[in-house]
Structures are given as structure tokens and as C-alpha cells.
C-alpha positions in Angstrom: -17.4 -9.1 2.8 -14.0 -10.8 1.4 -12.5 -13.7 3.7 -9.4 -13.1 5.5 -6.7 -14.8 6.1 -4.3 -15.0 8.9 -1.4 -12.9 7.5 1.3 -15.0 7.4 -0.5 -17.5 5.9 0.3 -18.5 2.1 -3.9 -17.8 1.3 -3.1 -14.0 2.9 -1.2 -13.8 -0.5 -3.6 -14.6 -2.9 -6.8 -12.5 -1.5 -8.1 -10.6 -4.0 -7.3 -7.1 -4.1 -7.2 -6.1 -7.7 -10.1 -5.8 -9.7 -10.7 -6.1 -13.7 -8.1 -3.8 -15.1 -6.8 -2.9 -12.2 -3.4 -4.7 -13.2 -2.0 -2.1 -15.6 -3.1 0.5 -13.4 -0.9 -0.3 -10.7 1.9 -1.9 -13.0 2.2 1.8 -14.8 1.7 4.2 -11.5 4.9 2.2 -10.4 6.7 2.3 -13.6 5.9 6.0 -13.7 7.5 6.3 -10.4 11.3 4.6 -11.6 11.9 2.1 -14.6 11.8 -1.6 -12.9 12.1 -5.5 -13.6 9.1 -7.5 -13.6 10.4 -9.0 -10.3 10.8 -5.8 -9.0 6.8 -4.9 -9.8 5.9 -7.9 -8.3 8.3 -7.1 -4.9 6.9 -3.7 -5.1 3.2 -4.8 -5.2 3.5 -7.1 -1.9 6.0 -4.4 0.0 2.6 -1.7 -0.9 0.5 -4.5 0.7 2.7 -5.4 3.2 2.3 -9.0 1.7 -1.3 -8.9 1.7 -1.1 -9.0 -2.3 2.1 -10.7 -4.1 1.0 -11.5 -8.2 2.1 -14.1 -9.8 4.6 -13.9 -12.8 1.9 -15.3 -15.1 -0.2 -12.2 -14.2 2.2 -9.6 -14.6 4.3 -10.2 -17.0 1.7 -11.0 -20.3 0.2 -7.2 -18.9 3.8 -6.0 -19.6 4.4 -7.3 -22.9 0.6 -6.0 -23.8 1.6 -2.4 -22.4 4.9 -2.6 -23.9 3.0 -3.6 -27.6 0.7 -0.6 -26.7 3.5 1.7 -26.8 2.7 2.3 -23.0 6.4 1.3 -21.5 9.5 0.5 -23.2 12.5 -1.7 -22.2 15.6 0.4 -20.7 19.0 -0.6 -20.6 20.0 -2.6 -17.0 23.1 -3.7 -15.3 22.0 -7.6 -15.6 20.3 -9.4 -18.3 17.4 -8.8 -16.7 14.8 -6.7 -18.9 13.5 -3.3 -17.1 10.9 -1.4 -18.0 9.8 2.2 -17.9 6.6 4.3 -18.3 6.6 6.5 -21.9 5.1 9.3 -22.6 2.3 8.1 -23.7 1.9 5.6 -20.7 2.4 8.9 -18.7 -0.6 10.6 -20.5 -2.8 7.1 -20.2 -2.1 7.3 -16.4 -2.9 10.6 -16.0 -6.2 10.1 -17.6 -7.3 7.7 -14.6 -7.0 9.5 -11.0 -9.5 8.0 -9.6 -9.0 4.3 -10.4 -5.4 5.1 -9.8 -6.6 6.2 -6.2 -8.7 3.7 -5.7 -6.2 0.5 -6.3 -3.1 2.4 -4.5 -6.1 2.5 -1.2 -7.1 -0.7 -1.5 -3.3 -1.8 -1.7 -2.6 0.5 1.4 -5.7 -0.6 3.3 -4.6 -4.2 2.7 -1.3 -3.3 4.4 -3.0 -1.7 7.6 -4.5 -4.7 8.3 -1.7 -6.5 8.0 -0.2 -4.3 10.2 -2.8 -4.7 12.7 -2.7 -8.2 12.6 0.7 -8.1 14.3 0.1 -5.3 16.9 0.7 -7.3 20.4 -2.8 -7.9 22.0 -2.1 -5.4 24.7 -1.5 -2.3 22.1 -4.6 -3.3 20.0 -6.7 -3.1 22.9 -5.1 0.6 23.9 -6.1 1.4 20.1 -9.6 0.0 20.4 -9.7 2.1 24.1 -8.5 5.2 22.8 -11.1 4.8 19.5 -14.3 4.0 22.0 -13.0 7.4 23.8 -13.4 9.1 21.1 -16.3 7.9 19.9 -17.4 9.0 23.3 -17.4 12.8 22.1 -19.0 12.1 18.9 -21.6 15.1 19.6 -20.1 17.2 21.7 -17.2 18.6 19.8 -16.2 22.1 20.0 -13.5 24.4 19.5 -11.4 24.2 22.6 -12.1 20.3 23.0 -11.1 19.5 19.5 -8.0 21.2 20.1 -7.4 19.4 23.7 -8.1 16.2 22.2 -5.8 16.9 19.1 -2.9 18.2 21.3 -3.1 15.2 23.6 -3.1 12.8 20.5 0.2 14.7 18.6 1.8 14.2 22.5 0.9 10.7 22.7 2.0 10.2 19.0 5.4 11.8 19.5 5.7 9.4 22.7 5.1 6.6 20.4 7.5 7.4 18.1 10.1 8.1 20.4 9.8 4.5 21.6 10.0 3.4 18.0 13.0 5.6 17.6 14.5 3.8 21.1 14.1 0.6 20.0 15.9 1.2 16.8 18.8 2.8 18.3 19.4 -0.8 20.0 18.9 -3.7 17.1 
């Protein structure tokens, strides 16, 4: 099991989420998405993490330059004198030919941000979450038709309720 960290801390940064390789994976699903700075990446990276994961320059930039040599993204034309870069053709194609891996990094990235998330819920709504979960749990061999339907309603009702406080609270700031 990896350590955590508490996730404002500066060691929440640097936990591991990226495996061997898994650096040009991500830096080209992003590129393929719009033509970015290196900054931007590295912004990008620790907004899909919800600063879980924020690389350093030293470890994106030298995968850049070998991508770029590889004729996998090229340098585009920016408003500052920043260099941007964006995914080619063949970049496209290498993407393409890794789904899975693809998947894999974007879920770790994204299940890095849940529990970021999580770790700033209010005590009070976790343990709602954890209540509602055990409840659930509850019916773990008696699910049929009409129950799984009941339970599904009630969950898109209480969802909706949720969101409408969300939606409250942003009317006000």
C-alpha cells in the first residue's frame, strides 16, 4: 500500500502516481486535447490530481524535448515567448496505439483527486457517506428489480438535493 500524505502537505505532492513510461502517456493525452506550455502540462497534471501529483520541470520538460525529437509533438506559434507544444499526427497515432495505459494513468490521476477530495469533506458529511455506503452494503444479497430501482430513485433525489445546495452556495460567494 503507498503512504499518504495529509493533502495539503508539500510530501502530498510528490507521492508517486506515475509509473515507468507513464510520463509521455499523460504529457501526449493532454497535448492531444489542446497545444500547451510545459507549465501549462505541469498545471494541468496537479489540477487532474487535484494536487495530489504536480511534476517537476526537470521531469517534464527532457520528455518533451525527447517527444518533440521523436517527431511526436511539435512547437506552435504562442502569444508570449513561451514555447507551446502540440500533439502531431504521428503523436496522435502513438496515443491511439495505448488505450489501456492511457486509461490506466488518467484513473490513477483521477483516483488521486478523490481522495483529495475526500480528505476535505467536513467530518460530519464523510460520516453521512460512510452511513449511506454501510446501507447499502446492507442489501448486498437481496437486490431485485423493484428495490434497485427504489434505491436508485432515492439516490438521484438525494443527489439532486446535494447539488442544489452546491448551486445555493455559489449563488452567494
Amino acid at each position: 500500500m503507498k503512504p499518504t500524505a495529509p493533502p495539503d502537505s508539500p510530501e502530498a505532492c510528490s507521492l508517486r502516481l506515475l509509473g515507468r513510461g507513464d510520463m509521455p502517456v499523460l504529457i501526449m493525452a493532454l497535448l492531444c486535447q489542446t497545444a500547451q506550455h510545459g507549465y501549462e502540462l505541469i498545471k494541468a497534471m496537479e489540477t487532474l490530481s487535484e494536487g495530489s501529483y504536480c511534476p517537476s520541470p526537470g521531469s517534464v520538460y527532457p520528455v518533451l524535448a525527447r517527444l518533440q525529437r521523436e517527431g511526436m509533438v511539435c512547437a506552435v506559434a504562442s502569444a508570449d515567448a513561451r514555447k507551446a507544444y502540440a500533439a502531431t499526427e504521428q503523436g496522435r497515432a502513438w496515443l491511439e496505439e495505448r488505450p489501456e495505459q492511457c486509461r490506466r494513468v488518467l484513473g490513477r490521476l483521477g483516483m488521486a483527486a478523490r481522495r483529495q477530495a475526500r480528505a476535505r469533506l467536513p467530518a460530519e458529511v464523510e460520516e453521512a457517506m460512510d452511513a449511506l455506503k454501510a446501507a447499502l452494503f446492507s442489501l448486498r444479497e437481496s437486490w431485485s428489480d423493484s428495490r434497485a430501482r427504489q434505491v436508485a430513485e432515492t439516490l438521484r433525489r438525494a443527489s439532486e438535493a446535494v447539488a442544489l445546495v452546491a448551486d445555493k452556495q455559489e449563488t452567494r460567494s
